[in-house]
N, C-alpha and C positions, 0 to 999 in steps of 0.2 A: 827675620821679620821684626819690626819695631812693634813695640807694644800698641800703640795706639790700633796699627791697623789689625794686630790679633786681637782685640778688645771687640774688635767692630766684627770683625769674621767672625766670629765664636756668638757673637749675640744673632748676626743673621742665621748662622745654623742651627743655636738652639730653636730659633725663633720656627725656623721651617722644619724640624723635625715634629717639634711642639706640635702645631698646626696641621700636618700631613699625618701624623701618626692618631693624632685624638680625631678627627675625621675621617680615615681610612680605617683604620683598625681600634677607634673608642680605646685607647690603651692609657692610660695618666701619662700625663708628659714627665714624671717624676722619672718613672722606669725606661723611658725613651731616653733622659739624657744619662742615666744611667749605662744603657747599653752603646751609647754615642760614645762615652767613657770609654767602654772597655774595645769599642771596635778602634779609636784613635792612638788607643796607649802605645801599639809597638812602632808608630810614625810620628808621634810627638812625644819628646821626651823631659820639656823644658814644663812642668808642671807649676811650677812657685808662684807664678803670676797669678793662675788660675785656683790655685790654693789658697792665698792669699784674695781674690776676691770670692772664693764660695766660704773663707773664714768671715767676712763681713758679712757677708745673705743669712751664716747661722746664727752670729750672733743679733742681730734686729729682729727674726724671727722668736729667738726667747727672748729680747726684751721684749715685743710686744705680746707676746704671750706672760711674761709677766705682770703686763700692767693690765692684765685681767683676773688678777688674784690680789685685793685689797690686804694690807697685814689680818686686818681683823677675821677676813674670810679663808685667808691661808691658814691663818692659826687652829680653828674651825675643822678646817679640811684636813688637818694633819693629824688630830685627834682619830677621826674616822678612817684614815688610810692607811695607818702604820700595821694591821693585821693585814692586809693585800699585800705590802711591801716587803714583809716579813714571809707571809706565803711564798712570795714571788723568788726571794733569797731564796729559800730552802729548796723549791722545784728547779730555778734555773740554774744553781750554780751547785749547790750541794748534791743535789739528786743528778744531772747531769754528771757530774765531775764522778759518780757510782756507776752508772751505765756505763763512761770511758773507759774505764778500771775494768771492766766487764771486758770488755773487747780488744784487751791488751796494751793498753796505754799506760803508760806511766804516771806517777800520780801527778807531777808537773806539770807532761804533756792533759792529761784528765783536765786539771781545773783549768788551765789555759783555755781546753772546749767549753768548761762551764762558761770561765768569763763572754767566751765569743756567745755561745748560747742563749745568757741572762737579757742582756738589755735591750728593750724594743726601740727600735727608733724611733728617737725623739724628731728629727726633724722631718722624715717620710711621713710620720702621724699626724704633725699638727699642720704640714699643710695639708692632708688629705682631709682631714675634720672641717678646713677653710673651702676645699677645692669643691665638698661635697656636703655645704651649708649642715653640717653637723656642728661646729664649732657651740651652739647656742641649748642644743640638749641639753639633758637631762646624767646624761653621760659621759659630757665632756670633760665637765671639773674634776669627775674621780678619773677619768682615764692621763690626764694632761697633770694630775698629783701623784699617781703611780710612777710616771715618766719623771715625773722630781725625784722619786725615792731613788726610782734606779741610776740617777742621772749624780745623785752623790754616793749612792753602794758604788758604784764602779771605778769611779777615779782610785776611790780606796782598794779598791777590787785590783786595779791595775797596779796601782804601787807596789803590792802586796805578789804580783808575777812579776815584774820588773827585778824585785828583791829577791827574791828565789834566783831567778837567771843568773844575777852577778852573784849570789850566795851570802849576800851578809845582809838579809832584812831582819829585822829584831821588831819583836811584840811591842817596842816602844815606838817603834811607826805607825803605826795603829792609832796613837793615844796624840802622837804627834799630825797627821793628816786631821783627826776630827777635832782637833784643836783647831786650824785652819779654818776648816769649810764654817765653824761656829763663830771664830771671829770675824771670817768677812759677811755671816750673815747678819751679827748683831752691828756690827756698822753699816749694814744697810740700812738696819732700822733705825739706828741711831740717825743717820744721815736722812730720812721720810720723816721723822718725828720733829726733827730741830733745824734742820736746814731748808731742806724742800719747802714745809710749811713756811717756812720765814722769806722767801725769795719768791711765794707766788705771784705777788703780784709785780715782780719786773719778770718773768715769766711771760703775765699777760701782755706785758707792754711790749713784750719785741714783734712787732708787725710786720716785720718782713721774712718770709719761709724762708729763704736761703739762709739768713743767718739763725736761724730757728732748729733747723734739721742739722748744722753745720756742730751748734750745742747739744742736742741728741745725742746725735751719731758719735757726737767725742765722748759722752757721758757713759753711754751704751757700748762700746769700744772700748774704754778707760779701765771699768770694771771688770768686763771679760778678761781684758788684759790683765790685770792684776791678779784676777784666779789662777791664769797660767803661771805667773810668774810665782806663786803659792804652789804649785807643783799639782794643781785642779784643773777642771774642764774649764773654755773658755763659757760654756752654758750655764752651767751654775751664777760664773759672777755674770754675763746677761741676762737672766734670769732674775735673780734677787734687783739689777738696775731696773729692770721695769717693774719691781716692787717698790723702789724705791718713790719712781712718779704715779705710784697707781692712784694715791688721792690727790694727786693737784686738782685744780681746778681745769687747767691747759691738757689735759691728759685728751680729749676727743681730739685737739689739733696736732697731739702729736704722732698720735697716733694717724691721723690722716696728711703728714708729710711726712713720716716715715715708712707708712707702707710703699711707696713707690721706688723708693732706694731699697727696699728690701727685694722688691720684686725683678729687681736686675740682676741684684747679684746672687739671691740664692741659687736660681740656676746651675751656676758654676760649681755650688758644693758638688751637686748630685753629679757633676760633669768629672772635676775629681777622684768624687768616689768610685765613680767608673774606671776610671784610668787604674787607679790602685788594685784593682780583681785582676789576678792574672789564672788564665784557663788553659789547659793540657786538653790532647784527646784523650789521654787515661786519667780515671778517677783514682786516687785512693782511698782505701778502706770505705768503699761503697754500700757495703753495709751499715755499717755503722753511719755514714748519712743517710741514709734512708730512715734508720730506724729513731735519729734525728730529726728530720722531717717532722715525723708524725708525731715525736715526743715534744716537740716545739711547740707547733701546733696546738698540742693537748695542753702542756701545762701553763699557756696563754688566758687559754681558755677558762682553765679549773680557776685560774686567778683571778680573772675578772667577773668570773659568775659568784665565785664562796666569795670574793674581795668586794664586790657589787653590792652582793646584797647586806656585807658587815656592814658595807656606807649607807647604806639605806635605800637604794636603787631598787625597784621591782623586777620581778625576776626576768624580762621581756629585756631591758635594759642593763642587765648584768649578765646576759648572755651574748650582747650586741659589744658591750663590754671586752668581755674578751675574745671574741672575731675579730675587733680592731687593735689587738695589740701584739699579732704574730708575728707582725713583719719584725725583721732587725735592721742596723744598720751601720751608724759612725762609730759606736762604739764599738762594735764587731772587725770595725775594719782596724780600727789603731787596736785593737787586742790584737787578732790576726798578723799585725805588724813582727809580735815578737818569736810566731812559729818562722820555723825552717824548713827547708826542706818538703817533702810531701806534705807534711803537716798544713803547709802555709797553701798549699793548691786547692788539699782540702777544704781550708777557711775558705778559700775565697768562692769556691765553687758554691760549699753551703750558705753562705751570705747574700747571691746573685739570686739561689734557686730560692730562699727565702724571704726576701726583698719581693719578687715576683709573687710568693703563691700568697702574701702577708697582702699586700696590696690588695689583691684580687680578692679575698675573704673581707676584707676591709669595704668593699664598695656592696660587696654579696649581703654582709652581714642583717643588714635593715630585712631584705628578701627573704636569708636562711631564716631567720627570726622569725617570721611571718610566717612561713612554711613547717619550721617546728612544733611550734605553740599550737596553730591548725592542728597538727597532727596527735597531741595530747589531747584537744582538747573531744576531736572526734574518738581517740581511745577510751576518755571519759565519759561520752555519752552512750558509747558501744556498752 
């Protein structure tokens, strides 16, 4: 099959799954093409194409998600998040990787689950905040700054299993990856402060959108790209790009000819990450998901309500906090990448059933919320 006509077949199906599924069974079309993913994987095996276009849907999603964090309000924001981020280390990766230990894991195989465990997904959450007019709360900045924190723990998170596997990671990778992530952040800002600014106004001047989004898209790409090649997430340098445009001037246009390229291709991430989950009739070490499950869950939770209210969130709102940030996801899956063997069934199985019940508390949340509070507040009056 030539690319062009798989390009076109894959969009009418997400498009009709989309469509059939949120009208039939109300389900996000996230987790629809998720599941499309895993039901296509053992009849399509030729993935790159499609990897490569749900790598472009993730990275214009964190740039525009960037350029809703000005320097001066990120810097701000970083002040008040680094005790949620810090919580979030210790429950997700440290606390987990004691519980593995617990149930006979080895400590390798242990933090390997912490890794998979720690990070919420970042791209399952920001669109659900967009899909479900939360993006503009009260709770979105400290939930979408958490998602930064863990979105630079990890990459280091990962080098740091990577290293272990092949057996020659040294303390001084540590010192060498945060080298990294600080110097492509401070040329970001170096490049918003002295560049950006000085080029707004041939910016304004280019009036035709095609060739408007054509500079985006490469600027927003460029960077990504460059994080990878830094041995980082491509999100990180997406991320800091749209820090880079966040105070132009042109930032509402560009924003509004980039969301529409964004909306074609993220699709295919989730399509992807489906393809990647491979599922057995037998579970292994079934306890121990389970009792994952629910520690997931909890320590989401404890994060965003103690981390909520450190930012200054009222307690209504840092409860809604962390309901939305159970799910996991892309980082789970390239962690999950490095287990073997049952280990790697298990990932995937944990990651599919977590995706799922994280969504689902994600859209509850606002509800559980409303029904908790209620319930205090009748215990108070009793």
């Amino acid at each position: 099959m030539n690319v062009t006509l798989a390009f076109g077949l894959f969009l009418l199906i997400l498009f009709s799954v989309g469509v059939i599924g949120q009208k039939m069974f109300k389900i996000p079309d996230i987790l629809l093409f998720i599941a499309l993913g895993i039901f296509i994987s053992p009849f399509f095996h030729e993935i790159k194409v499609i990897e490569a276009a749900g790598e472009v849907g993730l990275v214009l999603l964190f740039f525009l998600l960037g350029m809703k964090f000005p320097l001066k309000n990120l810097g701000a924001g970083s002040k008040k998040v680094w005790k949620a981020g810090l919580l979030d280390a210790v429950l997700g990766i440290v606390a987990t990787t004691v519980l593995s230990r617990l149930f006979g894991l080895e400590w390798k195989e242990a933090l390997l689950i912490g890794g998979i465990v720690f990070a919420t997904s970042s791209s399952i959450t920001a669109k659900l905040l967009e899909d479900k007019n939360r993006a503009e709360t009260n709770e979105s900045e400290f939930i979408l700054l958490v998602l930064v924190f863990e979105d630079l723990v990890a990459p280091i998170l990962l080098t740091v299993l990577i290293g272990f596997r092949g057996g020659d990671f040294t303390f001084s990778d540590f010192g060498f990856i945060l080298t990294k992530i600080v110097l492509l952040a401070v040329v970001a800002v170096a490049l918003s402060k002295v560049l950006f600014k000085r080029i707004e106004h041939f910016l304004e001047s280019i009036k035709h959108e095609d060739s408007f989004i054509v500079l985006v898209a490469g600027i927003a790409l460029t960077y990504g790209g460059i994080a990878i090649l830094l041995g980082l997430s491509e999100v990180i340098g997406a991320f800091l790009a749209g820090i880079m445009l966040s105070d132009v001037m042109v930032k509402e246009k560009i924003a509004k000819v980039t969301l529409p390229v964004r909306n074609i291709f993220l699709p295919f991430f989730f399509l992807s990450f489906g393809m990647q989950i491979k599922l057995t009739a037998e579970i292994p070490y079934l306890t121990l998901l389970i009792v994952l499950l629910f520690w997931s869950v909890a320590q989401k939770i404890m994060v965003g309500y103690f981390g909520g209210r450190w930012y200054g969130l009222s307690k209504r709102e840092s409860l809604s906090s962390g309901l939305s940030l159970t799910q996991r996801g892309e980082f789970s899956v390239i962690m999950a990448g490095l287990a073997a063997g049952h280990l790697k069934i298990f990932a995937g199985i944990y990651i599919l059933v977590i995706a799922l019940l994280g969504t689902i508390l994600f859209q509850a949340a606002p509800k559980l919320n409303r029904a908790i509070f209620s319930k205090v507040a009748e215990r108070k009056e009793d």
